[in-house]
Biotite code that builds the C-alpha atoms (Angstrom):
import biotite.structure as struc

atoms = struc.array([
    struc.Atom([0.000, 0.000, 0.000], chain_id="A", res_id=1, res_name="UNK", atom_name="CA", element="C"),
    struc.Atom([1.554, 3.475, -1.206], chain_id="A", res_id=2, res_name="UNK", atom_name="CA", element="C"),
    struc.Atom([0.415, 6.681, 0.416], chain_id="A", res_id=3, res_name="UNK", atom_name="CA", element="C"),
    struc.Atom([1.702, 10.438, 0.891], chain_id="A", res_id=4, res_name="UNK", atom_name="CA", element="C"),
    struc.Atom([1.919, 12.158, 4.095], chain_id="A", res_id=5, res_name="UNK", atom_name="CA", element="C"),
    struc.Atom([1.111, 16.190, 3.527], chain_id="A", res_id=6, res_name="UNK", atom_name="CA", element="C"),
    struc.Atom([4.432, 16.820, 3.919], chain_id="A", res_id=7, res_name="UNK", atom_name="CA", element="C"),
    struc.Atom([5.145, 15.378, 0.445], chain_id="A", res_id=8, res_name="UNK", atom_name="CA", element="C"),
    struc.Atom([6.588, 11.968, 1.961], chain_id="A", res_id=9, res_name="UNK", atom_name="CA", element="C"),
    struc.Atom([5.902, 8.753, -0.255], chain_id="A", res_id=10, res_name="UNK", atom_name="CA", element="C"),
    struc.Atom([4.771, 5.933, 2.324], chain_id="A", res_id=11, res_name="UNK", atom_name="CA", element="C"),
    struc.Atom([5.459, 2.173, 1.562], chain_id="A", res_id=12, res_name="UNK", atom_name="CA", element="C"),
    struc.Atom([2.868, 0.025, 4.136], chain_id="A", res_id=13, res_name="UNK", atom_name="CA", element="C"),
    struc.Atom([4.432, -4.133, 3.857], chain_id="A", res_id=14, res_name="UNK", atom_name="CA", element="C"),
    struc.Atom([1.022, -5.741, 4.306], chain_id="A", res_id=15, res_name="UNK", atom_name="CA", element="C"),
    struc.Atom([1.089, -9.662, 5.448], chain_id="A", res_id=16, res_name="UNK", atom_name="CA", element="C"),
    struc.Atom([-1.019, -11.504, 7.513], chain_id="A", res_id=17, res_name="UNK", atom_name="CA", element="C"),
    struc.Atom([-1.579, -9.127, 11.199], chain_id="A", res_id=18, res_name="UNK", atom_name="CA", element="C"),
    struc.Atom([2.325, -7.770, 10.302], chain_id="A", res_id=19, res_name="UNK", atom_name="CA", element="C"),
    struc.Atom([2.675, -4.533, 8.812], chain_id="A", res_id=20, res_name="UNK", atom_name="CA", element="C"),
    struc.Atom([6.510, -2.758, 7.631], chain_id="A", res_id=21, res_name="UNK", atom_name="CA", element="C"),
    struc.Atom([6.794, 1.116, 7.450], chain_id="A", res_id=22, res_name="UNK", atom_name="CA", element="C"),
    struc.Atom([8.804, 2.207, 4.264], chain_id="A", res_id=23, res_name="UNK", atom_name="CA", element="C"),
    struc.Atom([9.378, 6.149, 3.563], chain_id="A", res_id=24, res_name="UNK", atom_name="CA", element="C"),
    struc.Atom([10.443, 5.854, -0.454], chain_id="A", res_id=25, res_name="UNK", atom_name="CA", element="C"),
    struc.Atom([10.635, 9.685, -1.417], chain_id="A", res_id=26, res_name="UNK", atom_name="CA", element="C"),
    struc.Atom([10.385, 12.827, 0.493], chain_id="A", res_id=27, res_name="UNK", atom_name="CA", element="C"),
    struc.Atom([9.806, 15.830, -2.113], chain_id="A", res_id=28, res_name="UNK", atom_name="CA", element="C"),
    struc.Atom([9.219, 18.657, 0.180], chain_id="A", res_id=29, res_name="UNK", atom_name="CA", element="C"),
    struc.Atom([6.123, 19.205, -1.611], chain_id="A", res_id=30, res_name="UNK", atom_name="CA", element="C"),
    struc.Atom([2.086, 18.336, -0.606], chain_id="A", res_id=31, res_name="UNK", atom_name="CA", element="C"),
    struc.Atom([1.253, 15.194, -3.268], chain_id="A", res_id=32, res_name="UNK", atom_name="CA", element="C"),
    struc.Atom([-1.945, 15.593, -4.626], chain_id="A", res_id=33, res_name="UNK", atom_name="CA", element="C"),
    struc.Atom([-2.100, 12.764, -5.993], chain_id="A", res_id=34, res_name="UNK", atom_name="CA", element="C"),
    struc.Atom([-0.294, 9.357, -7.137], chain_id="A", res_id=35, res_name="UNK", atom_name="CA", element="C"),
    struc.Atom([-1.121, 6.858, -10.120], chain_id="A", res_id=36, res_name="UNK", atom_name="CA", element="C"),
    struc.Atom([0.297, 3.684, -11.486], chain_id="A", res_id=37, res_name="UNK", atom_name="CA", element="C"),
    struc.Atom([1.647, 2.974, -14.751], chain_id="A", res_id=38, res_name="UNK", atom_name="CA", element="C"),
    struc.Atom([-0.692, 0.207, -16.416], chain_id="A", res_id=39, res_name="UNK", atom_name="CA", element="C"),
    struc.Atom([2.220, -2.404, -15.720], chain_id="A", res_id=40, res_name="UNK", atom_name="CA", element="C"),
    struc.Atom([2.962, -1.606, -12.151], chain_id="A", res_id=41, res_name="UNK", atom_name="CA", element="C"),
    struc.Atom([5.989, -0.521, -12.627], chain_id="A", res_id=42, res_name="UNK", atom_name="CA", element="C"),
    struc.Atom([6.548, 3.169, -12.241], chain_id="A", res_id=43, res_name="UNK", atom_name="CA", element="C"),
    struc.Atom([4.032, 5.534, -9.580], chain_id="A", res_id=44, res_name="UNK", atom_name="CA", element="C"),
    struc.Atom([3.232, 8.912, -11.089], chain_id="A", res_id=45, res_name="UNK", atom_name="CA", element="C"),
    struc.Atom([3.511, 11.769, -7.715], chain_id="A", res_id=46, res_name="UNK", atom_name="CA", element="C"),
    struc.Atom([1.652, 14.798, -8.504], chain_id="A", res_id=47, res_name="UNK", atom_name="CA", element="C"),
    struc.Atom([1.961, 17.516, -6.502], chain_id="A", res_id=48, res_name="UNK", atom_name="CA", element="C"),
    struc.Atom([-0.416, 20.592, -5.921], chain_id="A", res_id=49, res_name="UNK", atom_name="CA", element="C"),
    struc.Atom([2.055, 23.211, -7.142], chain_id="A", res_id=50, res_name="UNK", atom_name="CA", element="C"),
    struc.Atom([2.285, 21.076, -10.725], chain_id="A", res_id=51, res_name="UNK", atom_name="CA", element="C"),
    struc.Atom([5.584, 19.621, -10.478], chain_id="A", res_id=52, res_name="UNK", atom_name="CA", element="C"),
    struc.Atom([5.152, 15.819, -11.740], chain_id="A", res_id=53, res_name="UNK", atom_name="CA", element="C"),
    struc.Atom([7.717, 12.940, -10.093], chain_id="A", res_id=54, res_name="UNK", atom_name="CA", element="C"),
    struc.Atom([8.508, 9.414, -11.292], chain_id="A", res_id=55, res_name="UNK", atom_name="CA", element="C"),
    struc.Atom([9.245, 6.827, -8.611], chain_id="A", res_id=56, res_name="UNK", atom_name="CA", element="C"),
    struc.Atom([10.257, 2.855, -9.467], chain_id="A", res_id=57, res_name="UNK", atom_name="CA", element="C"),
    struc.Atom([9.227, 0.732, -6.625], chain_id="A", res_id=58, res_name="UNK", atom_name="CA", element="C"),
    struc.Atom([11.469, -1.874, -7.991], chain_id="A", res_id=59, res_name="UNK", atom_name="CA", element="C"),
    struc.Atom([14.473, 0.036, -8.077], chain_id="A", res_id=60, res_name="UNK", atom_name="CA", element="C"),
    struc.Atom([13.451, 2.118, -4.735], chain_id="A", res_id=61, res_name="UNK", atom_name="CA", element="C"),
    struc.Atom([15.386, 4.807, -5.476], chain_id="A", res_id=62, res_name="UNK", atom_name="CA", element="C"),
    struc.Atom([14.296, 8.702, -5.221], chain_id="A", res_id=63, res_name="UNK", atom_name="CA", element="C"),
    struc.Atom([12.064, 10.177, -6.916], chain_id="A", res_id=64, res_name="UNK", atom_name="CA", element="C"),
    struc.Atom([12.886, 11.913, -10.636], chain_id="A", res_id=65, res_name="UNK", atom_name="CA", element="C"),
    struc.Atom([11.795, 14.737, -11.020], chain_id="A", res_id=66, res_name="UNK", atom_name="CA", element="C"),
    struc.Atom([10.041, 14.731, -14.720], chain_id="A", res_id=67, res_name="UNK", atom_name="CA", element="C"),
    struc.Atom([8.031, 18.504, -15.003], chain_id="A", res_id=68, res_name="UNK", atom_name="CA", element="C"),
    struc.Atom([7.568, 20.981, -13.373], chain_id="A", res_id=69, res_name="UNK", atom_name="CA", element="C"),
    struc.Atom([4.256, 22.614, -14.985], chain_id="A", res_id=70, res_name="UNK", atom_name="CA", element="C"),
    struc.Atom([3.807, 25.519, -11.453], chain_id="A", res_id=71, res_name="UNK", atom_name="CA", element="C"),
    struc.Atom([3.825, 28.508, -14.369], chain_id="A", res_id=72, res_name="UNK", atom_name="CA", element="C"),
    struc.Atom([1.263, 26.762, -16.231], chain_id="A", res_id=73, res_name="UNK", atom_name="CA", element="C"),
    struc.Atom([-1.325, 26.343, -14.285], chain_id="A", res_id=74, res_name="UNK", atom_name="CA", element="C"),
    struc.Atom([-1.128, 22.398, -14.075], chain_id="A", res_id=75, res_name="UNK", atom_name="CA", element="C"),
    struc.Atom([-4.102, 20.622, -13.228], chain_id="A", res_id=76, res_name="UNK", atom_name="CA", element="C"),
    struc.Atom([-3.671, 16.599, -13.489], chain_id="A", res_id=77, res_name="UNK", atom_name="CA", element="C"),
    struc.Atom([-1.534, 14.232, -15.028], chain_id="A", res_id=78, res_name="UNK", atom_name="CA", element="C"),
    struc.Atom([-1.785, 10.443, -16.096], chain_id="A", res_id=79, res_name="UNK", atom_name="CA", element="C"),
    struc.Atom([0.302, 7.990, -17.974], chain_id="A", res_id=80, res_name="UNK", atom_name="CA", element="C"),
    struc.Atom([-0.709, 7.677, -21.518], chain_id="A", res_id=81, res_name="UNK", atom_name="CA", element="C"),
    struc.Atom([-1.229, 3.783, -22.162], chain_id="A", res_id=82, res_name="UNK", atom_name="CA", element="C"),
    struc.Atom([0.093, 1.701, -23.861], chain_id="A", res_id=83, res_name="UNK", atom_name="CA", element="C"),
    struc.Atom([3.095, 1.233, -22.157], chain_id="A", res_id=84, res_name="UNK", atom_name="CA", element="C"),
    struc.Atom([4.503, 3.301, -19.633], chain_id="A", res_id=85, res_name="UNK", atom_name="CA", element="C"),
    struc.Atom([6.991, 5.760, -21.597], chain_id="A", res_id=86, res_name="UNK", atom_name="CA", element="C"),
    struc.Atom([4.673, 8.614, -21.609], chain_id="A", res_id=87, res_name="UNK", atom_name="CA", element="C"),
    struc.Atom([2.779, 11.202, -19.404], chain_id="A", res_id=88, res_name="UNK", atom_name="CA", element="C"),
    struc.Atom([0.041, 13.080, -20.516], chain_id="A", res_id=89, res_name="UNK", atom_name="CA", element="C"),
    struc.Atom([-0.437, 16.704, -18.158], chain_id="A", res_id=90, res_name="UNK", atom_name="CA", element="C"),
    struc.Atom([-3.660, 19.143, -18.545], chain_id="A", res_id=91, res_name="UNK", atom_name="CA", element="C"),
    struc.Atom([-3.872, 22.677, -17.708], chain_id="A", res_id=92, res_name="UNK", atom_name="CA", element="C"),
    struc.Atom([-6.484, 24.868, -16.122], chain_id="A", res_id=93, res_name="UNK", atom_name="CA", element="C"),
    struc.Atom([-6.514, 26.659, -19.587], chain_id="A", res_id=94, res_name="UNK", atom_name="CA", element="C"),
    struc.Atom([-6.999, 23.410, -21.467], chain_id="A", res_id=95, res_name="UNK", atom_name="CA", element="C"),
    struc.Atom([-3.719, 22.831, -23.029], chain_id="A", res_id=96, res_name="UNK", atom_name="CA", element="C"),
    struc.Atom([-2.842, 19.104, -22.604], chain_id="A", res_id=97, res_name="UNK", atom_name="CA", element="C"),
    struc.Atom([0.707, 18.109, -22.995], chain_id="A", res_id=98, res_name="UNK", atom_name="CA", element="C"),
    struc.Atom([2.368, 14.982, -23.728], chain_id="A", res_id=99, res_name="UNK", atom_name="CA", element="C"),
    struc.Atom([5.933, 14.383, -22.108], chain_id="A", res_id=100, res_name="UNK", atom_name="CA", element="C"),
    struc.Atom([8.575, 11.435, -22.240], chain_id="A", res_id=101, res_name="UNK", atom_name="CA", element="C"),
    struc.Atom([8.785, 9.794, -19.140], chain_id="A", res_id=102, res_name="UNK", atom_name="CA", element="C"),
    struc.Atom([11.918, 8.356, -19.741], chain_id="A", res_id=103, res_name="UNK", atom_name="CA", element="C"),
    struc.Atom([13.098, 11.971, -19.484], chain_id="A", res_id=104, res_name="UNK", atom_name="CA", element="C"),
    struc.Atom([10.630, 14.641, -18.389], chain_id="A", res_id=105, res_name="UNK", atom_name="CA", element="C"),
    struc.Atom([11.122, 15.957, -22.620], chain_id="A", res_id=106, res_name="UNK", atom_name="CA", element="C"),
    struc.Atom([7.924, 17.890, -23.945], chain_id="A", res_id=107, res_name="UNK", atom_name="CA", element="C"),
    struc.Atom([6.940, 16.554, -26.556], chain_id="A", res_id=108, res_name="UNK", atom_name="CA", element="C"),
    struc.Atom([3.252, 17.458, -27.786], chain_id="A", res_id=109, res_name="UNK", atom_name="CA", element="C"),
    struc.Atom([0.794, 19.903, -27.042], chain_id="A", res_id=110, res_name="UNK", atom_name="CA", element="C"),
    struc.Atom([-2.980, 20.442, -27.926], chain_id="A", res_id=111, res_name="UNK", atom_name="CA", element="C"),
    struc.Atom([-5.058, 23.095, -26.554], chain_id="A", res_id=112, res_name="UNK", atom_name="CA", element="C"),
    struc.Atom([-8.804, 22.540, -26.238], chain_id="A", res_id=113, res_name="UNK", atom_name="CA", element="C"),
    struc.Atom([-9.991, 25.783, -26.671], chain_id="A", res_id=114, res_name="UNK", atom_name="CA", element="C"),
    struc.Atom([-11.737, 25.383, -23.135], chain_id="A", res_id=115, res_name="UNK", atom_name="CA", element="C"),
    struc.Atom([-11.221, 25.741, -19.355], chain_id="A", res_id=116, res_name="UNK", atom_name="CA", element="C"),
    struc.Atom([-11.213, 22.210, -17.241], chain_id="A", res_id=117, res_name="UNK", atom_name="CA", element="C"),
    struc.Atom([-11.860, 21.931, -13.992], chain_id="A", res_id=118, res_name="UNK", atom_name="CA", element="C"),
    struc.Atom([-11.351, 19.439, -11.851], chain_id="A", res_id=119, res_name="UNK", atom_name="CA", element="C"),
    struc.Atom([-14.045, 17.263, -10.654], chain_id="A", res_id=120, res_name="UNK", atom_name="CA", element="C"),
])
């Protein structure tokens, strides 16, 4: 089980049986709003709430990457675009969505949809 703390601390909770181990995995100084899994369970997506995006590989249980940092944008939510797990997809309050490498953090796409989004 994966969690963040406020204090932008990834959480690692070892489940088995009535035992439980307490992991901390990341600490980006920064409030996560939110976390996702790439469709292979490989890589967790942190999001924070001033739009900088983070990669984090259980497997390899290392710190987090920083990928984008999307604060001057306006950043509203980001996702991995499937299939596969090489790329991020990011939307703006403004309605721009963005497509960036994960393997990197490089932009590579943009679209704007000509409308606002808001999150729901």
């Amino acid at each position: 089980l994966y969690f963040s703390a406020q204090e932008g601390i990834l959480i690692f909770y070892h489940i088995k049986d009535l035992q439980y181990e307490i992991k901390i995995c990341a600490d980006i100084s920064e409030p996560i709003s939110s976390l996702m899994f790439s469709p292979d369970y490989t890589s967790l997506l942190l999001v924070t709430d001033q739009g900088t995006v983070y990669s984090y590989r259980p497997a390899h249980s290392g710190e987090a990457v920083k990928l984008l940092d999307a604060s001057s944008s306006c950043f509203l939510a980001a996702d991995f675009l499937t299939p596969g797990n090489n790329y991020c997809v990011s939307v703006t309050i403004s309605g721009e969505v963005q497509v960036w490498s994960l393997e990197d953090g490089t932009f590579l796409s943009k679209i704007n949809l000509g409308t606002e989004v808001q999150e729901t």
